[in-house]
VEXGU-354179 format. One line per 2 residues: their letters; for each residue y negated, z, x negated of N, C-alpha, C, CB. Coordinates in steps of 0.2 Angstrom, whole numbers, plus 5000, padded with zeros to 4 digits. Glycine has a CB too. Layout:
% residues N
A) Y/Z/X/Y/Z/X/Y/Z/X/Y/Z/X  ...
This chain:
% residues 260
XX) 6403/4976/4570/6404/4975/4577/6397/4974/4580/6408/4981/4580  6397/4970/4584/6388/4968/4587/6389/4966/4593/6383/4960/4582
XX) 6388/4970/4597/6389/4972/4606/6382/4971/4608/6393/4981/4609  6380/4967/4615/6372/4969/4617/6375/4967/4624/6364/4965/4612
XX) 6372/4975/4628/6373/4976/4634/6366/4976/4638/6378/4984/4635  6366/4973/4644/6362/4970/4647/6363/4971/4654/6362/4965/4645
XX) 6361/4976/4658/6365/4975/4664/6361/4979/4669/6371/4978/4663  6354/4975/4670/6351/4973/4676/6347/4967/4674/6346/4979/4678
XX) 6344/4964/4679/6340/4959/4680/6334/4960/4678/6340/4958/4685  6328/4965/4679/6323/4962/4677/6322/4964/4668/6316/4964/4682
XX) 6327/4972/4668/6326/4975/4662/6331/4968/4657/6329/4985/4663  6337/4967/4659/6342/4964/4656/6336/4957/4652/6350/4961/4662
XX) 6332/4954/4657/6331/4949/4654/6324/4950/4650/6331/4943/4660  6320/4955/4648/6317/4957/4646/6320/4959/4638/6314/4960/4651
XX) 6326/4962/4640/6329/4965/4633/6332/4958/4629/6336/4973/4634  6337/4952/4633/6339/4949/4631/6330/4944/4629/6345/4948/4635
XX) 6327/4945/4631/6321/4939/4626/6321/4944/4620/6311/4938/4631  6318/4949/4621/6318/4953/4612/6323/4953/4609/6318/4960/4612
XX) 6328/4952/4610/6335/4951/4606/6335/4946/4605/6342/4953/4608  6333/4941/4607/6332/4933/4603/6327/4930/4600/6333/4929/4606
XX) 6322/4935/4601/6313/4934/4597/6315/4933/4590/6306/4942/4597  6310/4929/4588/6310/4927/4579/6310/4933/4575/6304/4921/4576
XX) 6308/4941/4579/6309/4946/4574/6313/4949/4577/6304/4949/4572  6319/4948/4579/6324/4951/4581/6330/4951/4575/6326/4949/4587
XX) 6335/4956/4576/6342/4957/4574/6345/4950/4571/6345/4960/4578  6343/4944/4577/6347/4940/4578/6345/4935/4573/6347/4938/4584
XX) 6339/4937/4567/6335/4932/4562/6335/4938/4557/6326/4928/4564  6336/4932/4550/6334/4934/4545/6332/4931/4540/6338/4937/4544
XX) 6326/4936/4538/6320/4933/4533/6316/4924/4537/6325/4930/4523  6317/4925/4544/6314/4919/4549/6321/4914/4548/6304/4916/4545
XX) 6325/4916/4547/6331/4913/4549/6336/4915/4556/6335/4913/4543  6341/4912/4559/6345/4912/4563/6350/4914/4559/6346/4907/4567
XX) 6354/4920/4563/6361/4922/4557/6367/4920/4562/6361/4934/4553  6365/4918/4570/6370/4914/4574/6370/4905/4571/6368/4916/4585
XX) 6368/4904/4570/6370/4898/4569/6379/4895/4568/6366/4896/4565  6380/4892/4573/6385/4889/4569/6392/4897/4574/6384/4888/4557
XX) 6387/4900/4577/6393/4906/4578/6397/4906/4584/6389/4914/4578  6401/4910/4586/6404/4911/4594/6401/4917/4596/6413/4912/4594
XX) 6398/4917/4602/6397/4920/4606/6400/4921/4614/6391/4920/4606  6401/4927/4614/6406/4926/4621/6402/4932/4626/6415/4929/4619
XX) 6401/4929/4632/6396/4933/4636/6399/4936/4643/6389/4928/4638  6403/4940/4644/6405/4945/4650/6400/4943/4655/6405/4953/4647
XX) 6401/4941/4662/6397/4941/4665/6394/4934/4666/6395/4945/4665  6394/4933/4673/6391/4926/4673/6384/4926/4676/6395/4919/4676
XX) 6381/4932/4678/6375/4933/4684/6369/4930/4680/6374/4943/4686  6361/4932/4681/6356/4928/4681/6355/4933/4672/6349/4928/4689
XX) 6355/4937/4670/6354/4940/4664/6359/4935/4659/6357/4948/4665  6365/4935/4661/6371/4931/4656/6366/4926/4654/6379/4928/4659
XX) 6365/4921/4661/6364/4913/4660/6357/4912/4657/6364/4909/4668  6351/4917/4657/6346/4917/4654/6348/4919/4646/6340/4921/4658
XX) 6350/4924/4645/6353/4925/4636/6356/4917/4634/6361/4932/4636  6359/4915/4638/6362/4909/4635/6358/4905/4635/6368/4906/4639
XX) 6353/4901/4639/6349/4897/4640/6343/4898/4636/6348/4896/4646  6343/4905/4633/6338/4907/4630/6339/4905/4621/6338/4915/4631
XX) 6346/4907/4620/6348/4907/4615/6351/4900/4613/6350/4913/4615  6354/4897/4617/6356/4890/4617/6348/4887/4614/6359/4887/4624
XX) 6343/4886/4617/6337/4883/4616/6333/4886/4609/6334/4884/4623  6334/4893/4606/6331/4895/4602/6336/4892/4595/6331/4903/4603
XX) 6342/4891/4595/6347/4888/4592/6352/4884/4592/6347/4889/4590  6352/4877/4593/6358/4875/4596/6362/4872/4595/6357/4872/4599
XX) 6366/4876/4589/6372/4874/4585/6376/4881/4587/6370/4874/4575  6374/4885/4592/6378/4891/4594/6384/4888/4598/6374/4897/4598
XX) 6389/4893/4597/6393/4893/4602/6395/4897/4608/6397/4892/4599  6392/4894/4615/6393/4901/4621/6400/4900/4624/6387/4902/4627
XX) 6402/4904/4624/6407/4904/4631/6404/4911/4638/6417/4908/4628  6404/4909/4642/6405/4912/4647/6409/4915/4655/6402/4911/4647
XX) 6410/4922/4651/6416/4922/4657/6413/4925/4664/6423/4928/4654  6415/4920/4668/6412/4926/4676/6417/4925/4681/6404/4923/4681
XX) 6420/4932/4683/6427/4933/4687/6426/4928/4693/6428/4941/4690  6421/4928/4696/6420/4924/4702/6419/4918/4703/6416/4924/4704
XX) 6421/4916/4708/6423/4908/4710/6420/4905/4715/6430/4907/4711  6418/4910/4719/6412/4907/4725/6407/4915/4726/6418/4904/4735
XX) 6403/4912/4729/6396/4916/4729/6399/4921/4734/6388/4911/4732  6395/4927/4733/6395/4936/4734/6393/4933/4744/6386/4941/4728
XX) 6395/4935/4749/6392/4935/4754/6388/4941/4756/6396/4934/4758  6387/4945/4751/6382/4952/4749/6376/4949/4747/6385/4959/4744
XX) 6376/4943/4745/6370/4942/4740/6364/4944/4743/6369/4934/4737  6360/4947/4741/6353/4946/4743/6346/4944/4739/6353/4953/4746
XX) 6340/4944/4741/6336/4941/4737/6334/4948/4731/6329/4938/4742  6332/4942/4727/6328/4945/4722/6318/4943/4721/6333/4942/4716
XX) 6316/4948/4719/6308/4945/4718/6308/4943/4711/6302/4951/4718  6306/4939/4710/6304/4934/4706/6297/4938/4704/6305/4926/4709
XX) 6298/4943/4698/6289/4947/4696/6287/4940/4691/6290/4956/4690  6281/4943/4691/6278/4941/4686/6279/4940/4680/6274/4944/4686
XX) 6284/4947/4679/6286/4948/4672/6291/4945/4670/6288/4954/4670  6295/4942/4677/6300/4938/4674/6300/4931/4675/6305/4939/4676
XX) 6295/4931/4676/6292/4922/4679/6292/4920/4672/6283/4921/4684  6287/4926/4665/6286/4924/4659/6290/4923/4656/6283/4926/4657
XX) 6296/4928/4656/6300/4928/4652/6307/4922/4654/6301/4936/4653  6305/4919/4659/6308/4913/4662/6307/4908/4659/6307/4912/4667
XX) 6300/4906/4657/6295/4903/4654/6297/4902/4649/6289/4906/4653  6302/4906/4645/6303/4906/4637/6306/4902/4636/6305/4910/4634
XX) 6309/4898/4640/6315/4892/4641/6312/4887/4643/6321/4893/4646  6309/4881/4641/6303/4876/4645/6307/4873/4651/6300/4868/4639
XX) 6307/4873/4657/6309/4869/4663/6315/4876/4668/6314/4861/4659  6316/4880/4665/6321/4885/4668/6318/4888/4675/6321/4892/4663
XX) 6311/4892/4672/6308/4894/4679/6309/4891/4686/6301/4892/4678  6306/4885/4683/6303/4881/4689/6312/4877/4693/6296/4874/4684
XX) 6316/4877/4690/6325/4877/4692/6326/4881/4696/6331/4879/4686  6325/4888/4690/6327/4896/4694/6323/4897/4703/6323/4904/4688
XX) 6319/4894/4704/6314/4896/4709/6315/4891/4715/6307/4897/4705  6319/4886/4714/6317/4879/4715/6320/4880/4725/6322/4871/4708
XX) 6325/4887/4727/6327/4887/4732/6322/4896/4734/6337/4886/4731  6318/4897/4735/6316/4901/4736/6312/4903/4742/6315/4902/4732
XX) 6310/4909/4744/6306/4910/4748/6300/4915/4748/6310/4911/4752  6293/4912/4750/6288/4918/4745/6285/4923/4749/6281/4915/4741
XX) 6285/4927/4748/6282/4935/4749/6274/4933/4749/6284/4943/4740  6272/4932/4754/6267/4934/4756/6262/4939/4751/6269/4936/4761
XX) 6265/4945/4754/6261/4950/4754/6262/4953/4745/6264/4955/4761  6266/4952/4740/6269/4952/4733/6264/4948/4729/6277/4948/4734
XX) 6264/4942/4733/6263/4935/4730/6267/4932/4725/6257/4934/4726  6273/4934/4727/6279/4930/4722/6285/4928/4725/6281/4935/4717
XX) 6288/4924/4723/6295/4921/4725/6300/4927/4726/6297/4915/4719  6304/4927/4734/6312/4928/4733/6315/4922/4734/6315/4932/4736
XX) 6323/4925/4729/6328/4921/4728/6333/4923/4728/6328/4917/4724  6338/4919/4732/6344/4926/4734/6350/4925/4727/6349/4923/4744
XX) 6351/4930/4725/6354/4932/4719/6360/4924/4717/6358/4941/4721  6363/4923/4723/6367/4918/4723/6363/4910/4721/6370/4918/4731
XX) 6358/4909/4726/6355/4903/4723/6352/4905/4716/6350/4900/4729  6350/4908/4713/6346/4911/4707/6352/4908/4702/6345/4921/4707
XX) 6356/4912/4703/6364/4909/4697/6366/4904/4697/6370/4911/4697  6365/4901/4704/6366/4893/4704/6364/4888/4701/6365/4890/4708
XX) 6356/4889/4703/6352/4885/4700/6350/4887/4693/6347/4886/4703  6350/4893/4690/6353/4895/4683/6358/4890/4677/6358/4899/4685
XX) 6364/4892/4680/6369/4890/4679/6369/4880/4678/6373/4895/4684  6366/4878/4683/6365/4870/4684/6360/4869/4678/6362/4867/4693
XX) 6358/4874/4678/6354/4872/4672/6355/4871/4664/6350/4876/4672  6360/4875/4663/6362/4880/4659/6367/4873/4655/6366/4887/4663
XX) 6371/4871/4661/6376/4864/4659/6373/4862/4658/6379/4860/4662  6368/4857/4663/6362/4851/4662/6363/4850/4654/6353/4855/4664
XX) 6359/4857/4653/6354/4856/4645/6358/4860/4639/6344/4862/4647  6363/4862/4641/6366/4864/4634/6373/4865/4634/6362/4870/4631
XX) 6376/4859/4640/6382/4861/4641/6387/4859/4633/6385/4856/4649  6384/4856/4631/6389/4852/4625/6390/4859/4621/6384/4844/4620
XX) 6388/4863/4621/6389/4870/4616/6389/4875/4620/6382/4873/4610  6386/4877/4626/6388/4881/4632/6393/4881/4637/6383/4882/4635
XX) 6398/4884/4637/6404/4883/4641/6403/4889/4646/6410/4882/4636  6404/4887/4653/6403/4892/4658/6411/4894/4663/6397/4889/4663
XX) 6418/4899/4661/6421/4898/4665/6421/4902/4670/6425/4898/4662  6421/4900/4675/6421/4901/4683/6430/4904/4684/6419/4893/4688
XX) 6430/4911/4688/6438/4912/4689/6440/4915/4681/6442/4905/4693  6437/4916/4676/6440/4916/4671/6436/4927/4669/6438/4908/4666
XX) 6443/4930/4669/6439/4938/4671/6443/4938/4663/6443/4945/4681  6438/4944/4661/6440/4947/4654/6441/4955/4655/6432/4944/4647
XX) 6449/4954/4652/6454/4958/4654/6454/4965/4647/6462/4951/4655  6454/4962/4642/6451/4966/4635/6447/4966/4631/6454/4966/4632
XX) 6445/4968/4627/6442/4968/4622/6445/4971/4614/6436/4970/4626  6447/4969/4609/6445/4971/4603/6440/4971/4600/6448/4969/4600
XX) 6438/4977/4598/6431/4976/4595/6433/4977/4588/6425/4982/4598  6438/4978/4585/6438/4978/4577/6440/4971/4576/6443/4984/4574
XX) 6443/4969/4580/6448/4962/4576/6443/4956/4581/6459/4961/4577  6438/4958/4585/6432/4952/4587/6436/4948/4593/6428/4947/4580
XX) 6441/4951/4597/6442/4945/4601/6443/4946/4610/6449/4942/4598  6441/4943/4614/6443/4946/4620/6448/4941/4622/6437/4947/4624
XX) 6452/4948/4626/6457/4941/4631/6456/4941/4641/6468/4944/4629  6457/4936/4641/6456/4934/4649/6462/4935/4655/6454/4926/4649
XX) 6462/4935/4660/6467/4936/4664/6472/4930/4664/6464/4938/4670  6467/4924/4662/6475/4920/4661/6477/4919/4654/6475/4911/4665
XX) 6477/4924/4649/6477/4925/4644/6476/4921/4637/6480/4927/4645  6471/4919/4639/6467/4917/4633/6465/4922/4629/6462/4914/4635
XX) 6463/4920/4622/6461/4924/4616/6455/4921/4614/6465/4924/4611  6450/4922/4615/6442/4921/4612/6440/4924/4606/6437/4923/4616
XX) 6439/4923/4601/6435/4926/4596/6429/4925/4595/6437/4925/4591  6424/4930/4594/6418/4930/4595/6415/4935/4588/6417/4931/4603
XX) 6409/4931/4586/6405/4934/4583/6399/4942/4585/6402/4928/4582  6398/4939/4592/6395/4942/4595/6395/4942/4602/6391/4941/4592
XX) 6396/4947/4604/6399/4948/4612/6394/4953/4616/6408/4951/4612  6392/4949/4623/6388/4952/4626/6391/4955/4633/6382/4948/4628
XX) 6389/4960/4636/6392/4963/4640/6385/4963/4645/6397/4970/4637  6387/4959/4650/6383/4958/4658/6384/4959/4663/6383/4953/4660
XX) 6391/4961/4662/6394/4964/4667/6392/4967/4673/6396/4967/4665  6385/4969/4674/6384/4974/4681/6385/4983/4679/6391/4972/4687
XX) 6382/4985/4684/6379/4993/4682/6388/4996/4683/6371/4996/4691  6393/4994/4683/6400/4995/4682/6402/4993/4676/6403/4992/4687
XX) 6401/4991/4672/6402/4984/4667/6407/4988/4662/6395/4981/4662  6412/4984/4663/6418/4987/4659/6416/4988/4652/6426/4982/4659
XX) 6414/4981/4650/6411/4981/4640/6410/4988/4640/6402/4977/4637  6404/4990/4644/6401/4997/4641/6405/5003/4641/6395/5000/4644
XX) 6411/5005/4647/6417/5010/4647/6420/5007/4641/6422/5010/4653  6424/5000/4639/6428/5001/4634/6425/5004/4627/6431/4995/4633
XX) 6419/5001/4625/6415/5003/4622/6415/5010/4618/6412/5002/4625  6414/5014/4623/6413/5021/4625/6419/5024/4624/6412/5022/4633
XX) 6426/5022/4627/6431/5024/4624/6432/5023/4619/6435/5023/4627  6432/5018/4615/6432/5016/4606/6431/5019/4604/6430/5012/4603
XX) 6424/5019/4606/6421/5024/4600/6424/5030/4599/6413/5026/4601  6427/5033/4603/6429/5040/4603/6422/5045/4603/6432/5041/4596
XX) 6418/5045/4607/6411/5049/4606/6410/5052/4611/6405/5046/4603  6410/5058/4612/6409/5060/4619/6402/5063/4620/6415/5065/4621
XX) 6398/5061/4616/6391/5063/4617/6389/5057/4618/6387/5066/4610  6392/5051/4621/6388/5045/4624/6388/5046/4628/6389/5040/4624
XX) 6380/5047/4631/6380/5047/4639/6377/5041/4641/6375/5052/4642  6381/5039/4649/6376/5034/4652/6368/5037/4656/6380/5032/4659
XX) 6365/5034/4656/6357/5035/4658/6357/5030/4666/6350/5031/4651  6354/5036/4668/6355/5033/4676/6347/5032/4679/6361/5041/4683
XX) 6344/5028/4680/6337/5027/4682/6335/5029/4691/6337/5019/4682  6343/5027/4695/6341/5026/4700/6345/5032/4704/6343/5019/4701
XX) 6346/5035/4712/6350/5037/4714/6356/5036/4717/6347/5039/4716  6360/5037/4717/6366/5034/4719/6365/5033/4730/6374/5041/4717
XX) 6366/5026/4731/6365/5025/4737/6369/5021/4741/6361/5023/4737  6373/5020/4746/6372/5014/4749/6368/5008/4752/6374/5015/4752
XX) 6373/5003/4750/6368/4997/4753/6372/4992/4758/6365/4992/4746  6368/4990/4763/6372/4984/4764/6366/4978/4769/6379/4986/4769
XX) 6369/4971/4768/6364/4967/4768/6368/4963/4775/6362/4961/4759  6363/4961/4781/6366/4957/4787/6363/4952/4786/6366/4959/4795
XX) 6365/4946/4786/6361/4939/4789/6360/4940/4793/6363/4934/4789  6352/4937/4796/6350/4936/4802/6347/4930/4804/6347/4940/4803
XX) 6348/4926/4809/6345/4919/4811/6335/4919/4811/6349/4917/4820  6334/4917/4812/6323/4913/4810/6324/4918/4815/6318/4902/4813
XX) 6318/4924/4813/6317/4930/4817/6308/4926/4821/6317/4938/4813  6308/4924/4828/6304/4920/4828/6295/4924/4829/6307/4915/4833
XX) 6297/4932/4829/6292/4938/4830/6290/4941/4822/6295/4944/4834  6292/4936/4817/6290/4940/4811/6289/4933/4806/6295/4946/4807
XX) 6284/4933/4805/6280/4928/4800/6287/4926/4793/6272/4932/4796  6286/4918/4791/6291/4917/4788/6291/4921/4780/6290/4909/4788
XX) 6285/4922/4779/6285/4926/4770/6284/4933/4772/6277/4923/4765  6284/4938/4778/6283/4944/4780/6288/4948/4773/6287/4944/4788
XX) 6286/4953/4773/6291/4959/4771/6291/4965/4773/6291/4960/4765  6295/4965/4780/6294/4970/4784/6298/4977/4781/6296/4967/4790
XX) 6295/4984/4780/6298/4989/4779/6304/4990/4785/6293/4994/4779  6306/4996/4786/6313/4999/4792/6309/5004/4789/6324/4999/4791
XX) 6310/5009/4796/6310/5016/4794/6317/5020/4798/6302/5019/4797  6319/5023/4797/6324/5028/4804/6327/5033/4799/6333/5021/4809
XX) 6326/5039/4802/6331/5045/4803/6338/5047/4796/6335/5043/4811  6342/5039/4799/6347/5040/4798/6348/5034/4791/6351/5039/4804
XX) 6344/5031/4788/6342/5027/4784/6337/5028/4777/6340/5024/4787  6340/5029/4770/6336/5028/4766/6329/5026/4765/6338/5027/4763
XX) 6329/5020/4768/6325/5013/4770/6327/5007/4770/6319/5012/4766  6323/5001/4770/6326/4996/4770/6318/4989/4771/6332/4997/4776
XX) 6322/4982/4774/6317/4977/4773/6321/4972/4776/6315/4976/4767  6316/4969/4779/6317/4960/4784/6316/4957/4775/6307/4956/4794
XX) 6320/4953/4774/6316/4949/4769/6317/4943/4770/6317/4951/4761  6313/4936/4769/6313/4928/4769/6319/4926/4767/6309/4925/4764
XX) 6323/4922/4770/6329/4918/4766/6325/4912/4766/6337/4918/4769  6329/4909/4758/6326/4901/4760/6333/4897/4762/6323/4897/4753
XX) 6332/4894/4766/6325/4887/4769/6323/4891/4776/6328/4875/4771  6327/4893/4778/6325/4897/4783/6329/4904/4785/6326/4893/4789
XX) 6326/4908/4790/6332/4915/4791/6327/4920/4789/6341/4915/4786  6333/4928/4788/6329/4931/4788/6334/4938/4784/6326/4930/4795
XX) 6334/4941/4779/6341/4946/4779/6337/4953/4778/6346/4946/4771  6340/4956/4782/6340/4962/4783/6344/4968/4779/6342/4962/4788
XX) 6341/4971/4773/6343/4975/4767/6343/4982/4769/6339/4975/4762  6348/4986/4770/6347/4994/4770/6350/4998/4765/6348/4996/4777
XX) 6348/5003/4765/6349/5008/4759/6349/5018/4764/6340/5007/4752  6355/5020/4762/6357/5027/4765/6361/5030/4759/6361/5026/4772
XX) 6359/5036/4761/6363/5041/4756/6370/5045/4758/6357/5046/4754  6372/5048/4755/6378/5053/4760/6373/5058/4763/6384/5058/4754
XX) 6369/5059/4763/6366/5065/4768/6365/5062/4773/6361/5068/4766  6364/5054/4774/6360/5052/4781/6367/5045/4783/6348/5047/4778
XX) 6375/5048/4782/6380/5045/4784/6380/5046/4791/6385/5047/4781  6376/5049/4795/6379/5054/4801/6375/5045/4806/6374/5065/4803
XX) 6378/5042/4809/6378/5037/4812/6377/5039/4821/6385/5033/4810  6375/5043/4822/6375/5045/4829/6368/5045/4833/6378/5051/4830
XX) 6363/5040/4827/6356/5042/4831/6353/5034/4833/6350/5048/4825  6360/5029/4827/6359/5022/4829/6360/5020/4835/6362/5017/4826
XX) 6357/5016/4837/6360/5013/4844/6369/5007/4842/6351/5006/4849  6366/5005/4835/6374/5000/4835/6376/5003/4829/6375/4989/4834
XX) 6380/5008/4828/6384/5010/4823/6389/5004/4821/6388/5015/4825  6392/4999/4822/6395/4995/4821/6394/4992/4817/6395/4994/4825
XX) 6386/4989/4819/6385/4985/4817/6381/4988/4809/6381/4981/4822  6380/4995/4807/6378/4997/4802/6384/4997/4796/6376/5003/4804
């Protein structure tokens, strides 16, 4: 069984380059041991589509499917920074970068590109067809409903059967792969590893704030808020990110509860 779970952005695409490097799992004796194979990738976000684009271009006799439940863009999406670290690791794909970034808006103060999570997968994904649609297959609306991991196949909500050699799970910090997984195994000494604190978030669109410079990244401070940020949208605008915990739910010190 050969599962590889990936399920953030900067870490996902940093693990998914090493899992396809010439001295990875994925070669042997400086050979490819996917050639010619099915791979089926859970999740269609910027981690999936860079594994695919990564690994379509490292060998391109593979076979990808990609499942992503969704069918139109997140109206939560918010931007992503575009580091350094993944600028290179973007790099590894000749022409991807410069796709991935091509709707963006820059940080000033950072010195690096945001991109809102939505245009990131778009431009991704257009890529992804572009250059390696003839072996990479991307289904939109198509959610994966099971998994066997002994007899290698997943099925979809309009029940389809996939067999796969090797199946990635992209899912998101929720990702079913890794619960079913978990339950398979039968092992109740698998723990999840939590990096972050449990928070609320929510993101508002806002129109060209015409008092804050276009590449700004303005902090929030308040009381009743974890923190937060004005960040750039491109081509224009402006979103407003905030973050609160259960301790700071008490809404009575905003002036627009409402609108929180």
């Amino acid at each position: 069984m050969r599962v590889l779970l990936f399920l953030s952005v900067v870490p996902g695409l940093v693990a998914a380059s090493a899992a396809l490097s010439f001295s990875s799992p994925l070669t042997h004796e400086g050979k490819s041991i996917v050639s010619n194979k099915k791979v089926v990738v859970v999740g269609g976000g910027p981690v999936a589509l860079y594994f695919a684009a990564l690994m379509s271009h490292l060998d391109p006799t593979v076979q990808i499917e990609i499942l992503e439940k969704r069918t139109q863009p997140s109206v939560n999406a918010f931007g992503l920074g575009v580091s350094k670290r993944m600028q290179h690791r973007l790099r590894d794909v000749p022409g991807l970068l410069e796709q991935a970034i091509a709707i963006s808006a820059p940080i000033d103060a950072l010195g690096i590109p945001l991109v809102s999570r939505d245009d990131l997968t778009q431009q991704m994904g257009s890529f992804v067809s572009d250059n390696f649609g003839k072996n990479c297959r991307l289904a939109l609306g198509e959610e994966c409903t099971s998994v066997d991991f002994e007899g290698k196949t997943v099925t979809t909500g309009s029940g389809r059967v996939l067999k796969y050699d090797l199946l990635l799970g992209a899912d998101g910090v929720n990702s079913k792969i890794r619960q079913w997984l978990i339950e398979d195994s039968g092992d109740d000494d698998i723990k999840e590893e939590h990096y972050l604190e449990d928070a609320y978030w929510k993101t508002l669109q806002l129109p060209k704030q015409p008092d804050i410079e276009a590449g700004s990244f303005k902090p929030l401070h308040h009381p009743s808020l974890g923190g937060g940020r004005v960040l750039p949208k491109a081509p224009e605008g402006h979103i407003l990110l905030l973050f609160w915990t259960d301790k700071q739910r008490n809404y009575g010190n905003i002036e627009n509860p409402k609108g929180i």
